[in-house]
N, C-alpha and C positions, 0 to 999 in steps of 0.2 A: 504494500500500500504506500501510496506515494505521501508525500507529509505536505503539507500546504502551505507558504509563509507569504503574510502580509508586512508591508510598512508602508506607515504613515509618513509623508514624506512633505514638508514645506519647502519653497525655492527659499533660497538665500541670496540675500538683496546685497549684504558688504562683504567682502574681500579681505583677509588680510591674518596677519597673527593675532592682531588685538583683537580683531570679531574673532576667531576661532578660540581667543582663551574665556571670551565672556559666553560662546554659545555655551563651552565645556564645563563652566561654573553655572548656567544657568540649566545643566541634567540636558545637555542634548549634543548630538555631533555633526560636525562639517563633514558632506560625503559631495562625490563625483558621480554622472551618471552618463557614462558615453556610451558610441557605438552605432551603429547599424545606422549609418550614413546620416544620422544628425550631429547638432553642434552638441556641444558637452554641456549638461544642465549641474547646475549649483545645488546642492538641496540640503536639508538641514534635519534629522531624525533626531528620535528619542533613543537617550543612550542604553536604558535600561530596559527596552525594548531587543534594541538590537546585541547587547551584551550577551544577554540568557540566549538570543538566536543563535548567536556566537558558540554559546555550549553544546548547542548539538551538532551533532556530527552533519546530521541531516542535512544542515542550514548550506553547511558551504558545497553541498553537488544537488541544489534544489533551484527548481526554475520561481523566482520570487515577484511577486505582482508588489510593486512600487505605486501606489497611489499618490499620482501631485496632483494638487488642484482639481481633484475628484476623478480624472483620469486614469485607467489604471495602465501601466509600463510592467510588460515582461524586462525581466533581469536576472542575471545569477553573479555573483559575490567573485570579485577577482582580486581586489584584498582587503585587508584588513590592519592598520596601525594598532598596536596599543601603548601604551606608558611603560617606560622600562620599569617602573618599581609601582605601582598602583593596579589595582584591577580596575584599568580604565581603557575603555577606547579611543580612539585620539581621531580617527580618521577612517575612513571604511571608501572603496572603489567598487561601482555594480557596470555591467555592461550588460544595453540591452542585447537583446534578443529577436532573433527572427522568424516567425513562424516555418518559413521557407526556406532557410539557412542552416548547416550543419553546423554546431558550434563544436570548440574545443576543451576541454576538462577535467580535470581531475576526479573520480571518484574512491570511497575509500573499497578493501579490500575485505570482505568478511569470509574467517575461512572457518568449518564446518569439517566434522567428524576427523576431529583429532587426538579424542580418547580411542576410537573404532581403529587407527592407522595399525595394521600388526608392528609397525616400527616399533608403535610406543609401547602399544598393547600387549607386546608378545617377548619385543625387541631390546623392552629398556630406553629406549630412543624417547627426544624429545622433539618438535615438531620447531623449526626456529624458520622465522619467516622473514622473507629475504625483502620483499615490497609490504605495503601497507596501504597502498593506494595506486593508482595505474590513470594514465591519460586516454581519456575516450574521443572518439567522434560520433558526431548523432546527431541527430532532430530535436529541437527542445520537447516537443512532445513523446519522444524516446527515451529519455535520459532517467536513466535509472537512479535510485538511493545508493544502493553499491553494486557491487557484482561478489557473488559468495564463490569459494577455491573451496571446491573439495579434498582433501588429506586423506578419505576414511582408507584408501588402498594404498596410500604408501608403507615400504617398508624400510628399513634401516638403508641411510644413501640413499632412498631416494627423493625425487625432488617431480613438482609440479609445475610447470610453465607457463608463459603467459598464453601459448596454442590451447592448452588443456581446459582454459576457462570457459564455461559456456554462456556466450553472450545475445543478450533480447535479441530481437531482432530489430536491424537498424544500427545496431552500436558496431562498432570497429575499435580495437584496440591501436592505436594511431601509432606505434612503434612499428606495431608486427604491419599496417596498411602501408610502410614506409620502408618496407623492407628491411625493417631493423631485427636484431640479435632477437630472438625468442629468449628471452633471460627466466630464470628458476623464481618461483614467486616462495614457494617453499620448499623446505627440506629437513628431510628424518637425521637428526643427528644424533650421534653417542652423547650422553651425561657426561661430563669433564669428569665427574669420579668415576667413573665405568673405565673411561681411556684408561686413567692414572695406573687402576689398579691392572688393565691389560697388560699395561707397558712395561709393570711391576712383573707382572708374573712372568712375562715373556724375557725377561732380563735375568730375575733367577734362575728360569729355566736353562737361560746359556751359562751361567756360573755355573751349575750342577753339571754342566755338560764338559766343560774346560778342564777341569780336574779328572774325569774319565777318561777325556781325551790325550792330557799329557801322560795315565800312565799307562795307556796302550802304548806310546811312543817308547817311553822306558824300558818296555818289556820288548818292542822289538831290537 
């Protein structure tokens, strides 16, 4: 199910650092809103509105209807300032959207049945994940919440790819559309103590083997 996001959106009449520190003391933020062959609009949002949107995951691969002037503006989130030491926003950039145009995007990565993996399951293995998120292409009406990796058949070394995903239909993974590297999205790895104590035993094992060895030499 797709998640739905509103903002209330005023233009912004002044320019400048001094307006941008009185909007940010008056609970609201200076944003941009370009794109799709117009001029770039000025707007001014609620911060505590779009903060918590900020927390979802959702918010940032979600196609968001920007209300100015009772208008409503497709948009999706291309960034986001905040304050180095405050949980505050400072600045937020949306770009619209084309009903008719494929846009470009990050979504995040949900990966599914990695108790089930026999890596982990059987294996000892732990499942470490190499991406978290992947660049799509698609229709705004396409655009998925994320895309889910399945793990549940990996087994120890092995790994998933960005081919193995199975994507809506309409979506393209814009690496692989670009003819780039199919890169591992995950992989079944050993636990750091499983190695240690491999390496361990396999190292005693040639000690025990050294001393038998030299006194076959002896004896011949």
């Amino acid at each position: 199910m797709t998640t739905h996001f509103e903002l209330e959106a005023e233009p912004r009449q002044r320019h400048g650092t001094r307006d941008s520190r009185r909007l940010r003391r008056a609970g609201k933020i200076p944003a941009v809103l370009y794109g799709a062959g117009e001029p770039p609009a000025h707007l001014v949002l609620d911060h505590d509105q779009v903060y918590h949107d900020l927390e979802d995951e959702a918010f940032h691969a979600a196609i968001i209807t920007v209300k100015l002037d009772g208008k409503p503006v497709q948009a999706i989130l291309r960034d986001a300032q905040y304050h180095p030491h405050k949980p505050q926003v400072l600045h937020v950039d949306l770009q619209r959207v084309s009903a008719t145009e494929k846009l470009h995007i990050k979504v995040p990565l949900h990966f599914i049945g990695e108790e089930d993996a026999p890596g982990v399951r059987l294996q000892g293995g732990i499942v470490s994940h190499q991406l978290t998120e992947v660049d799509i292409s698609c229709l705004p009406s396409q655009l998925p919440e994320y895309l889910e990796v399945d793990v549940s058949g990996l087994k120890l070394h092995d790994s998933v790819h960005l081919s193995d995903i199975k994507l809506p239909e309409g979506v393209e993974i814009t690496a692989l559309a670009h003819g780039g590297d199919d890169l591992a999205v995950a992989t079944v790895v050993a636990v750091r103590g499983a190695v240690e104590e491999e390496a361990a035993a396999e190292a005693e094992a040639g000690e025990e083997a050294a001393p038998a060895e030299a006194g076959e030499a002896e004896k011949e």
